[in-house]
N, C-alpha and C positions, 0 to 999 in steps of 0.2 A: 336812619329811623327818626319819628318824629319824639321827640322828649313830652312826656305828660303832661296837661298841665294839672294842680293841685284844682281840685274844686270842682271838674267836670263831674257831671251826671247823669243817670239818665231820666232826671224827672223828664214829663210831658213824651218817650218815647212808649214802644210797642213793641213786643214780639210778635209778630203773628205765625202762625202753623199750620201749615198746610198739611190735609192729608186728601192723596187723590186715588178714586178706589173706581175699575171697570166695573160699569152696571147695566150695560146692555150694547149691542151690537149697533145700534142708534137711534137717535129720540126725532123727535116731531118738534120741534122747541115752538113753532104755534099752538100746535095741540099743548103741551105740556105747559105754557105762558096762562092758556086760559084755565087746568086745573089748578094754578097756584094763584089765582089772582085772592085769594083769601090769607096769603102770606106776602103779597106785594109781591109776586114776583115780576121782574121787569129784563127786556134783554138790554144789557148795557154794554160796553167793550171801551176803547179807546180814546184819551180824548184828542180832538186836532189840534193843532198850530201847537205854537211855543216850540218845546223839543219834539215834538210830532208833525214836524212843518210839512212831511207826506202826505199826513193823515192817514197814515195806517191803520187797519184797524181788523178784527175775527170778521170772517166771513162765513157762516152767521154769526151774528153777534150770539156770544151767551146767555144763557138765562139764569139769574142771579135770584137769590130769595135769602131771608133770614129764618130760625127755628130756633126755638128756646133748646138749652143744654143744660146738663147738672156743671155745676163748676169743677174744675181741675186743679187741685194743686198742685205745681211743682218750686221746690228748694225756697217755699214759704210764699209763694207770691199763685193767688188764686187767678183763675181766667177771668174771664166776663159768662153770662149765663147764656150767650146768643152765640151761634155759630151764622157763619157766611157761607152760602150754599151755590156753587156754580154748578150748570148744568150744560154739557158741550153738547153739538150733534151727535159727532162721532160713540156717544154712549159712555162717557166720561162724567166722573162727577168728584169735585173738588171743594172740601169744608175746609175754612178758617174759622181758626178759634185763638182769640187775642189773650195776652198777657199784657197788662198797663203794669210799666216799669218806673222805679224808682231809685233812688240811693244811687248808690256809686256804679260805674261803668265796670270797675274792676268785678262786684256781683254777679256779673252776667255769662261768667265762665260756671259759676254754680248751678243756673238755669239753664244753660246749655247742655252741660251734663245731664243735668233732669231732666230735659225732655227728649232723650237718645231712647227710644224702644218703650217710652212712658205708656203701658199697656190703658191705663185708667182713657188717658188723652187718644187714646187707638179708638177705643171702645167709643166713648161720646162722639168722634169723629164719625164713625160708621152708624151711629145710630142715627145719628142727623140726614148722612145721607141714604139710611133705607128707610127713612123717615117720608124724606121726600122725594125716593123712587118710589113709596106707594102711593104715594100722590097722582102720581104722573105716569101710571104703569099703562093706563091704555094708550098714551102715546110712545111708548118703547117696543123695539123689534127685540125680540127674546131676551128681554129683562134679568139678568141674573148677576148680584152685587158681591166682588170678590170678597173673600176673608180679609185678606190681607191688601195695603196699596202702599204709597209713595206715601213720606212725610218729608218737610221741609221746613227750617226755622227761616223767618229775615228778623236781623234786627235795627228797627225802624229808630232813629235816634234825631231827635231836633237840630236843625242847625247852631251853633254857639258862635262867638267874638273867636275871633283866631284863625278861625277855615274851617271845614269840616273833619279836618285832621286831627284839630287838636283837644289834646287829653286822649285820644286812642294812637298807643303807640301798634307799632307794627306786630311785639309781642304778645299786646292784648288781644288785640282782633282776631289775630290768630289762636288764639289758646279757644276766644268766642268759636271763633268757626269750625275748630276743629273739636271743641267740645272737651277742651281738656284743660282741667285745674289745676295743676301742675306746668313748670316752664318746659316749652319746647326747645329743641337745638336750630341754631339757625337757617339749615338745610331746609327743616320744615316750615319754618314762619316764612322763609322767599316763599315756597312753594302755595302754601293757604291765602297768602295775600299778595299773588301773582296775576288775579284777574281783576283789575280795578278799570273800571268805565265813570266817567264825569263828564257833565255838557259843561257848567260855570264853575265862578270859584266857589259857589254857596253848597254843592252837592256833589255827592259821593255814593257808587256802589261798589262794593268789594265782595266780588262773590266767590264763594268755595263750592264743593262735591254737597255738601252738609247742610250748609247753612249760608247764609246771603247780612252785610251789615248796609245798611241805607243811612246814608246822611242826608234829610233831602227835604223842603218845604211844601213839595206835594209829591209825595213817593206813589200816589194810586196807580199811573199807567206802570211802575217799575215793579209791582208788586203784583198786576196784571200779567205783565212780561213773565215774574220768576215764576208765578203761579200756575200758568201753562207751559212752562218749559218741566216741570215738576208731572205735570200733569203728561207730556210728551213722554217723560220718560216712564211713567207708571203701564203707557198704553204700547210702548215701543218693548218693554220686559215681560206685558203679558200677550202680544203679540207674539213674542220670541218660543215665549214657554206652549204656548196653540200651534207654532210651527214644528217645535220638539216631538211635541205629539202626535202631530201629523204626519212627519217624516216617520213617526217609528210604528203610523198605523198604515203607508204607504211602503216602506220595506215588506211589511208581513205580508201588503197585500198585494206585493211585485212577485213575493216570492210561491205563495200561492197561487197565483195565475201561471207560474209557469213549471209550477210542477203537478204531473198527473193529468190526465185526457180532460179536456172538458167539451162535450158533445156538440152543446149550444151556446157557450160560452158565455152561459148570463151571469157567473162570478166575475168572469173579469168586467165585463160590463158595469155592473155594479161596482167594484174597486175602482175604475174610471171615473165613474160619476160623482162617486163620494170623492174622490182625489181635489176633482176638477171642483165642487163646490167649496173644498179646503181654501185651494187656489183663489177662487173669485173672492169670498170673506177676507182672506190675506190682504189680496191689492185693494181691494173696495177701504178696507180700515188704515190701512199704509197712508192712502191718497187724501183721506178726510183728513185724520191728523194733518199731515203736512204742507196741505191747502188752507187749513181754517186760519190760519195766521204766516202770511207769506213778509220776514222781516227783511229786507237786501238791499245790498249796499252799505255806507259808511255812517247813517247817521244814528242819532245816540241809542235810540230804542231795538236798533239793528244791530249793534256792537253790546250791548246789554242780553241780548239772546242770546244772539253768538256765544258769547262769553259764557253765558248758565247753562247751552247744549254742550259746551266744548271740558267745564267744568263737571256735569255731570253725566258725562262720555253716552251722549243721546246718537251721536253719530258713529258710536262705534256698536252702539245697539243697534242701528240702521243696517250698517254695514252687516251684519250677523244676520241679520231679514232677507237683505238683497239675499245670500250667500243661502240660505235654506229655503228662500223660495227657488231660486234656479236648479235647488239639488230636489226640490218638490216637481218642479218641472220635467225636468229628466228622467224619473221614475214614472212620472205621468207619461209620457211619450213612450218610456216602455212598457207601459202595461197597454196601452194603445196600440202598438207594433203588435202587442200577442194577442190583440182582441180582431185586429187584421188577420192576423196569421191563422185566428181558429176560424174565422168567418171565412175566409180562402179554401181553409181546411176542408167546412162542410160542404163550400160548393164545390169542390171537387169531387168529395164522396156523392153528393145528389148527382151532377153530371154522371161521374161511372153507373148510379144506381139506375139513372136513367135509361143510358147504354144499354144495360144488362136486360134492363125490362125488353126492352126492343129486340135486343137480340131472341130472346127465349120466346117472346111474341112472336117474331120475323120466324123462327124454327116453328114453333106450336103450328101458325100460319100455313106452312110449307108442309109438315106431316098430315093436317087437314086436308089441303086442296089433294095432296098425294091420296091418301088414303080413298076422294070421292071420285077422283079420275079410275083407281084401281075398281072401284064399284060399278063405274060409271060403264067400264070394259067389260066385267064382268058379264051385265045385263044385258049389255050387244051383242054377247059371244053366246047367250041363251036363248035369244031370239032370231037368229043364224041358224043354230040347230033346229030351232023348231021348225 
C-alpha cells in the first residue's frame, strides 16, 4: 500500500455523475445537431494522438449540448447549475453534472456516500435530459425517456509532486469507490482497486462497478470512455429487460398457436410477425451500441474500456442478450413450423374440398346425361309405335 501523504487534497479536482437514461430507439444526430443549435450543440468525441495514437474515435460522433440545472447538494458541497448533455444514435442520452471539490481527499468517502441513489441529483439528471429530448423529438424513432437509468461517479483529482499515488492510499480509494465511510477488510480493498490502467508516471485510473478515481492532466477522452461504457451498460440492462418481455410475450404466443384449430391461421401469423419485429429491434440496437465505439487491442484507451465493461460486468449483460435472443429465435421457428403446418393443413382440406366438388359434379354429370339418354329412348320407342 502506498503510505499518505499529510497535506494531499482535493482542491482544483471534480466529481462528475453521470446518469444515462434510454430515450428513444434512435436519433438523427444531423437532424437533432441542427434543433440544438440554440444551446451549442456540437458533435464531438475523441481526441487523436498522444494516448490515442489510433485515433479512435464514436462513430457517429455524439452530440453533446449544455442546459441550466437547479443545483444539488450532496454531504455539503453544491453542484454547478449547468449539466452536460450527450446525445448517441443509438437513442441514448447521458447528463453530467459536476461537483468542484475541495478540502481533504479523505472527504470524499462522505460524497460518495451521498451520491449513492441521491433521488434530488436522479431528478435534475432526467430533467435535463427530457429537456433536450423535447428538443430534438422530431429527429427520434419512437421517442420515449426511461424512469429510471445508469449513474456513475469519476473522481477527477489533479496531478500532485510524488506520483499520482500519492496521498490516496489503497484504503481510501477504496472506501471512495465503494462508497463506504467506514474501513474495509482487506479482501475488499484488493478487490475495488484491482482495475487500475495508467499510460505515464503523471496519470492514473482506478476504476470500480461504482465509481471510477482519475489522476490525470487531461482526463476528457478517459471520461468520454467511462461515460459510454456507463451508458453501454444502461442500454445492455434495458435491452435485457425488452428481451424479458419479449420472451414472456412469445411463450404465450407459442403456446397459443398451438392450441386449438386455427382455420386460416392469421393468429399465428400475427405472433410471427410481432416475434420477428422483437427480433430485428433487438439485433438493430445490439449492433449500434457495440459499433459506435470499437476500442481493440492493447492500447491505453482500449485497456481503460476493457477495464469499465469488465468492472461493470457489461459483458456478462451481453452474454444474457446473446442467450435470450437465441431462445427468442427458437420459439420464433416454432411458431413458424405451426403457421407451415396450418397453411399445409388447409391446403389439404381445399384439395380434398376440391375432389369432392368433382366427384359429386362427375355423379350429378352422369345421372343427367342418364336420365336424357332414358328420354331420349323413350321418344323412339313412341314413334316406332306410331
Amino acid at each position: 500500500m502506498t503510505a499518505e501523504v499529510p497535506g494531499r487534497t482535493a482542491d482544483g479536482g471534480t466529481c462528475h455523475v453521470f446518469h444515462a437514461f434510454e430515450a428513444a430507439f434512435a436519433v438523427d444526430l444531423e437532424r437533432a445537431e441542427a434543433f440544438l443549435r440554440a444551446h451549442d450543440g456540437t458533435r464531438t468525441g475523441l481526441a487523436g494522438g498522444g494516448r490515442n495514437v489510433g485515433g479512435e474515435d464514436f462513430e457517429p460522433r455524439p452530440l453533446r449540448t449544455s442546459v441550466p440545472v437547479a443545483t444539488v447538494t450532496a454531504a455539503g458541497i453544491a453542484s454547478t447549475a449547468t449539466a452536460h448533455v450527450t446525445v448517441f444514435d443509438f437513442g441514448a442520452i447521458s447528463v453530467r453534472i459536476d461537483f468542484p471539490l475541495a478540502g481533504s481527499v479523505e472527504a470524499l468517502t462522505g460524497l460518495s456516500r451521498a451520491l449513492v441513489g441521491n433521488a434530488a441529483l436522479r431528478d435534475a439528471a432526467r430533467d435535463a435530459a427530457g429537456r433536450v429530448l423535447a428538443e430534438i423529438l422530431p429527429a427520434c424513432q419512437r421517442p420515449a425517456l426511461s424512469e429510471h437509468g445508469e449513474d456513475y461517479a469519476v473522481f477527477s483529482l489533479p496531478p500532485v509532486a510524488g506520483g499520482p499515488r500519492a496521498g490516496l492510499p489503497d484504503a481510501l480509494m477504496a472506501r471512495i469507490l465503494r462508497a463506504e465511510e467506514g474501513a474495509l477488510g482487506s479482501d475488499e480493498v484488493r478487490d475495488a482497486v484491482a482495475s487500475v490502467v495508467g499510460y505515464s508516471t503523471d496519470d492514473l485510473a482506478v476504476v470500480d462497478w461504482n465509481a471510477a478515481i482519475l489522476v490525470d492532466p487531461s482526463p476528457g477522452d478517459a471520461l468520454a470512455v467511462l461515460e459510454f461504457a456507463n451508458v453501454e451498460l444502461t442500454e445492455m440492462r434495458w435491452l435485457d429487460g425488452r428481451l424479458d418481455r419479449a420472451l414472456d410475450e412469445a411463450v404465450r404466443a407459442a403456446a397459443d398457436s398451438l392450441r386449438g384449430p386455427r382455420v386460416l391461421g392469421i393468429r399465428v401469423l400475427h405472433h410471427a410477425r410481432r416475434i420477428a419485429e422483437m427480433q430485428v429491434d433487438a439485433v438493430a440496437l445490439y449492433e449500434s451500441v457495440n459499433n459506435a465505439l470499437k476500442l481493440l487491442g492493447d492500447q491505453w484507451l482500449a485497456r481503460l474500456h476493457q477495464a469499465a465493461v469488465r468492472r461493470m460486468h457489461v459483458d456478462d449483460w451481453e452474454r444474457s442478450i446473446l442467450r435470450k435472443s437465441e431462445a427468442l429465435d427458437s420459439i420464433y421457428g416454432k411458431i413458424r413450423d405451426r403457421q407451415v403446418q396450418v397453411r399445409a393443413e388447409l391446403l389439404e382440406w381445399i384439395i380434398i374440398a376440391l375432389i369432392a366438388v368433382e366427384i359429386v359434379l362427375f355423379v350429378a354429370g352422369c345421372t343427367t346425361v342418364s336420365g336424357t339418354n332414358r328420354s331420349q329412348l323413350n321418344m323412339v320407342s313412341v314413334e316406332r309405335e306410331r
